[in-house]
N, C-alpha and C positions, 0 to 999 in steps of 0.2 A: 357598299360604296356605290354611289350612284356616278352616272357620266355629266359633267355639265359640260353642254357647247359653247362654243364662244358667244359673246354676243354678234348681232346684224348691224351694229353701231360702231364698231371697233376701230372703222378707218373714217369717222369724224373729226377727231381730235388730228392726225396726220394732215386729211385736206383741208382743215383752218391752217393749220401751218405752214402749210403749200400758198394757199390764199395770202398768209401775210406775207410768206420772201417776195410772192409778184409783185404785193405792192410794193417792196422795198426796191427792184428792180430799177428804175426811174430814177435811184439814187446814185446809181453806177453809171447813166450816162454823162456824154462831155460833148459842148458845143462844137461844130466844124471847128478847124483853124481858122477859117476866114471872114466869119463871124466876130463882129468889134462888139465885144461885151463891158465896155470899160461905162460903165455909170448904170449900168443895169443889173448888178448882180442882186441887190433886193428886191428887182420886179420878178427878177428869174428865179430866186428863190421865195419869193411868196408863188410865185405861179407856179411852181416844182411842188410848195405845200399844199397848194388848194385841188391839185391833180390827186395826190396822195392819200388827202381825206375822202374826193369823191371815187377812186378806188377803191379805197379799203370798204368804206360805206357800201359801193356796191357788191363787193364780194360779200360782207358779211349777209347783206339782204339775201342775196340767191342763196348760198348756205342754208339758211334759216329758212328759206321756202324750200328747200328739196329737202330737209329734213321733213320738213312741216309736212310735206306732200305723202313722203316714204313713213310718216308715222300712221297718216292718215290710210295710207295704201296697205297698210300691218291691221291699222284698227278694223276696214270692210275686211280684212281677207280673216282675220279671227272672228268678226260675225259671220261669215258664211261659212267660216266649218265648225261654228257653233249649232248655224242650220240644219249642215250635215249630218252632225252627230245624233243632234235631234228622230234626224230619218233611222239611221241603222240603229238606233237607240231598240228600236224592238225588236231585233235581234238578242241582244241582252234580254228584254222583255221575255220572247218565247224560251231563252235556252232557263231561265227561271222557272219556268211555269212546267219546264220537263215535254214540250213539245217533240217531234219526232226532229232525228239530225238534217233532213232536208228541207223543212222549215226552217228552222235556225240557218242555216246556209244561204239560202234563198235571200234572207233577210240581209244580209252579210254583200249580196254581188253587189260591187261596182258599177254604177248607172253611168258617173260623169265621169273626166279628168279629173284627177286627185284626190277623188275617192279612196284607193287604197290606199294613202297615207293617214286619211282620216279613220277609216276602218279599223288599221294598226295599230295607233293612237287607241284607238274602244277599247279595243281587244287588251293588248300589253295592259291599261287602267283596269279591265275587268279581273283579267288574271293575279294583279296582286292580290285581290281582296277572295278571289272565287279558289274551295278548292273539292275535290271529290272529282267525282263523277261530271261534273258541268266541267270544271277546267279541263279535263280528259277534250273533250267537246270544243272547247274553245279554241284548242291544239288542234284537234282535227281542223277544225275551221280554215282553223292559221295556213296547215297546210294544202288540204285544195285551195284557197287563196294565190298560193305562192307567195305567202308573208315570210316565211323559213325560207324557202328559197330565195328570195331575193335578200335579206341579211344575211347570208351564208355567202353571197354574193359580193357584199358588201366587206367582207373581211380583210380582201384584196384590193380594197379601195386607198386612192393613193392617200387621200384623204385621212388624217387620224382620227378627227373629232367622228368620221362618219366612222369609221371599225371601232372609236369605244361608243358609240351608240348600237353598234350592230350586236357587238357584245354582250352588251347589257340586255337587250332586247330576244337574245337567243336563251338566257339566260332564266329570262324570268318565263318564257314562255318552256325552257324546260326541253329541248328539241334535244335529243338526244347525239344527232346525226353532226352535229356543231364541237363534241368532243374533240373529236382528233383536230380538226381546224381551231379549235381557242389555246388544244396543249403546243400545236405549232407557232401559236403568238406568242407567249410565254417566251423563248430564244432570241424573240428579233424587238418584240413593241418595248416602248420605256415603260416605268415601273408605274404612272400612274394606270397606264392600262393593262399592267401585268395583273393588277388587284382589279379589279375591275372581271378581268378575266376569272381568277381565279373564287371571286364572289360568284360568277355565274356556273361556272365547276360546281363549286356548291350549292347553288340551285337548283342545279339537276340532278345533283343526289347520285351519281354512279360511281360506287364506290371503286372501281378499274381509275379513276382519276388521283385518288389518292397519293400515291406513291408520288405523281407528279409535283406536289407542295413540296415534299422533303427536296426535292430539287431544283423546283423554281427558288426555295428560300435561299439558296446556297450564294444568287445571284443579285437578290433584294437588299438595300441598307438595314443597318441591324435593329433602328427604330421600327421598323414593321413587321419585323415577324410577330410580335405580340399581337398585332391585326391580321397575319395570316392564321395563327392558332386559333382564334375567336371565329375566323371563317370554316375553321377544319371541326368546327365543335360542332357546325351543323348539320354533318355527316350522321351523327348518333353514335353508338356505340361502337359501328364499322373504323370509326377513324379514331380510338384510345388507341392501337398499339399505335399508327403511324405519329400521328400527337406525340405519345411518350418519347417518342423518339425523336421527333423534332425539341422540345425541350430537352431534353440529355444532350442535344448537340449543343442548341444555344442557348446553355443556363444562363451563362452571363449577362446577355440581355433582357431575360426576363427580370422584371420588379417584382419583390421577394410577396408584395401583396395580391400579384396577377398569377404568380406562380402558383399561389395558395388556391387563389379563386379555380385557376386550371384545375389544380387537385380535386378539385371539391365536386367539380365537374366530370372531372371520369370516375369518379368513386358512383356519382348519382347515378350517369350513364349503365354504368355497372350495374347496376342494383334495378336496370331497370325490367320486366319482362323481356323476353328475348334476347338480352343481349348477349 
């Protein structure tokens, strides 16, 4: 389960709205009392409309140019951290070619402001795809950085959309040290970053997290625990009893064809080397 942030557009649609009550504002005025409006009421209300259109006209204008602007100000700041990436791009390059670890690091420092977010960005995109011995590397990286450190940071953030990106992000990077801080989110965050969470539990593989699922599921609506069992499957063979046991609790919910699939899955698991 991946995190998506909100979009940076979200409050356009609110200030055109805001844009059209001003203009409507003008509609609620009233002449003094001592104003004789008696043969004037069609010059006043044409001249009330022609106010009204060149209002609205202009707000719609500035709208349309501070979008215009802020798209344009999104478009240069995604080619300069296309730049960037460019730069620390061979960082990836040498931790490929099996370079020693302070070369790959080297390549990895922060020159400018905003650097490490672009860095992070490499890194978390390398790490999906890289594993062995270089993601080992990529993790070291991470933390002389203070990439771990500052999402770990981030988990306390008032902010949600930023803790289910810190999440996610501690997750795939595998940090171990982020355990007990994601089982303490489990109790308080809502359920879309309960999973979220708990996807990252299983991305870093320690099986001491386990028992943690039978207990968060207790707390989750009944449609998802068939998506937390599918997360606990990537545990390996460590997590068939906790699994059995979560299905024995909530047969009910499982679909008699997910149930099978489960089955067929710890049987394989079983059968495999070491388990």
């Amino acid at each position: 389960m991946t995190w998506k942030p909100r979009s940076r557009l979200t409050w356009a649609r609110p200030a055109l709205a805001g844009l059209l009550l001003l203009c409507a504002l003008p509609c609620l005025a009233q002449f003094p009392p001592e104003v004789d409006v008696r043969g004037t009421e069609m010059r006043s209300s044409l001249m009330l409309v022609i106010y009204l259109c060149f209002l609205l006209f202009g707000s719609v204008v500035i709208l349309a140019l501070y979008i215009f602007c802020l798209k344009a100000y999104h478009r240069l700041r995604r080619g300069y951290r296309d730049e960037r990436k460019k730069f620390f791009q061979q960082g990836i390059e040498l931790l490929l070619m099996e370079e020693p670890f302070e070369a790959v690091l080297a390549a990895f420092q922060p020159v400018r402001p905003g650097d490490v977010d672009i860095v992070q960005e490499l890194i978390l995109h390398s790490m999906r795809f890289i594993t062995g011995p270089p993601f080992d590397i990529l993790r070291k990286v991470a933390h002389k950085l203070g990439i771990i450190e500052r999402n770990l940071k981030l988990l306390s953030s008032m902010d949600r959309h930023a803790r289910g990106r810190a999440v996610e992000n501690l997750g795939i990077m595998r940090a171990t040290q982020a355990i007990v801080p994601i089982l303490g989110m489990l109790k308080r965050e809502s359920n879309d970053i309960r999973m979220v969470a708990l996807r990252s539990l299983a991305l870093i593989r320690d099986p001491r997290a386990l028992p943690y699922f039978h207990h968060a599921a207790k707390d989750l609506p009944p449609p998802l625990l068939p998506r937390v069992a599918s997360i606990m499957l990537e545990f390996g063979p460590r997590a068939n009893s906790h699994l059995v046991r979560l299905v024995e609790t909530h047969r009910s919910v499982f679909p008699p064809l997910m149930l099978e699939e489960l089955l067929r899955e710890l049987a394989a698991s079983s059968r495999r080397p070491g388990a």
